[in-house]
C-alpha positions in Angstrom: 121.8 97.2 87.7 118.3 96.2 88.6 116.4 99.3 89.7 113.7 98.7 92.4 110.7 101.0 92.5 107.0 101.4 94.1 108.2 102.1 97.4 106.9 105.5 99.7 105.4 106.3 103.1 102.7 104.5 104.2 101.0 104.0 107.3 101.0 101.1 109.6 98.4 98.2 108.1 98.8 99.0 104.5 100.1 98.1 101.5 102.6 98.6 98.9 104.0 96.9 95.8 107.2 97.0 94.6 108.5 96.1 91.2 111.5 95.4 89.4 112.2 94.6 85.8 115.1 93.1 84.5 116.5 91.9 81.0 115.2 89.1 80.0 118.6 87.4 79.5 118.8 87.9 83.5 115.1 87.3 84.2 114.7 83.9 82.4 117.3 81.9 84.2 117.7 83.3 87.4 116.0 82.8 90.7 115.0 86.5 91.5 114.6 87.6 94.7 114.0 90.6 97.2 116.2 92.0 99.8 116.1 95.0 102.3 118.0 97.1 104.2 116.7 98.8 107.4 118.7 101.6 109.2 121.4 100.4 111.1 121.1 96.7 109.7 123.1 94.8 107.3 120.7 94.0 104.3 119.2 91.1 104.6 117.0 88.4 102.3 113.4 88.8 101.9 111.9 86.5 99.4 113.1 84.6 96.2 111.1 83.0 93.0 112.3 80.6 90.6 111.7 80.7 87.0 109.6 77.8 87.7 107.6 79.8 90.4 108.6 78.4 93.4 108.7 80.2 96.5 110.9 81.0 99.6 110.4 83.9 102.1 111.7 85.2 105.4 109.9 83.1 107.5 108.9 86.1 109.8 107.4 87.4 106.3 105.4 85.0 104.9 101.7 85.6 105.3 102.4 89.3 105.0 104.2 89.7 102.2 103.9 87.9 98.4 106.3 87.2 96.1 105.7 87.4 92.2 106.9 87.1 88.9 105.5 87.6 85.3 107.9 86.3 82.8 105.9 87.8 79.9 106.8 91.3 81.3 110.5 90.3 82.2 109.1 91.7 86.1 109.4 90.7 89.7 106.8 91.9 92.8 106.5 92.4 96.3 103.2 92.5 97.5 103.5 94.0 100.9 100.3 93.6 103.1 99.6 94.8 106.7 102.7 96.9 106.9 104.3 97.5 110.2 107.0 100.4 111.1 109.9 97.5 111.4 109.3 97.2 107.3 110.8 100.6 107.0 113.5 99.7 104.7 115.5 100.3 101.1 114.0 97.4 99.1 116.3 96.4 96.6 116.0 93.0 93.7 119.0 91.0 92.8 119.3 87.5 91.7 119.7 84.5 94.0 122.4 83.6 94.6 123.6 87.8 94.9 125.5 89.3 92.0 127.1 92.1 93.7 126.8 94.4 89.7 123.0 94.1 90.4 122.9 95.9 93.0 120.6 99.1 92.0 119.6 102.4 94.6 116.9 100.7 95.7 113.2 101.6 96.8 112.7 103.3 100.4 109.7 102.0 102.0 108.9 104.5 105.2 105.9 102.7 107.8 104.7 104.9 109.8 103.1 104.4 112.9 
């Protein structure tokens, strides 16, 4: 499992960064990527890096939120700027494409307003 963590409550405008480290004979070849799950939604696809570095997000994301990975540490980020309350979610990383035995708990991330 790959175990999400760095979320909490935070108000509306801020910032939060999540992490998630993985074994390294995951992290090396694998796109990595974020997903969430807000309350009453299916989860749904946030962000993925390559092991090259390049970069896809949610396009409704993208300027807010910041996708990284340092191969050194085996670790992948979410930089989450100017938070609003429709970012309250679990936060979870996977791989891309999904392996379903990644799945971890998760990180809540609670925007208040």
């Amino acid at each position: 499992q790959l175990q999400a963590s760095g979320g909490g409550l935070v108000q509306a405008g801020g910032s939060l960064r999540l992490s998630c480290a993985a074994p390294r004979s995951i992290f090396s070849i694998n796109d990595m990527a974020w997903y969430r799950q807000a309350p009453g939604y299916q989860r749904e696809w946030v962000a993925d890096i390559t092991p090259s570095g390049q970069i896809n997000y949610k396009r409704s994301l993208k300027g807010r939120f910041t996708i990284s990975r340092d191969n050194a540490k085996n670790t992948v980020y979410l930089q989450m700027n100017r938070l609003e309350p429709e970012d309250t979610a679990v936060y979870y990383c996977n791989t891309l494409p999904i392996r379903g035995d990644f799945w971890g708990q998760g990180t809540l991330v609670t925007v208040s307003s």
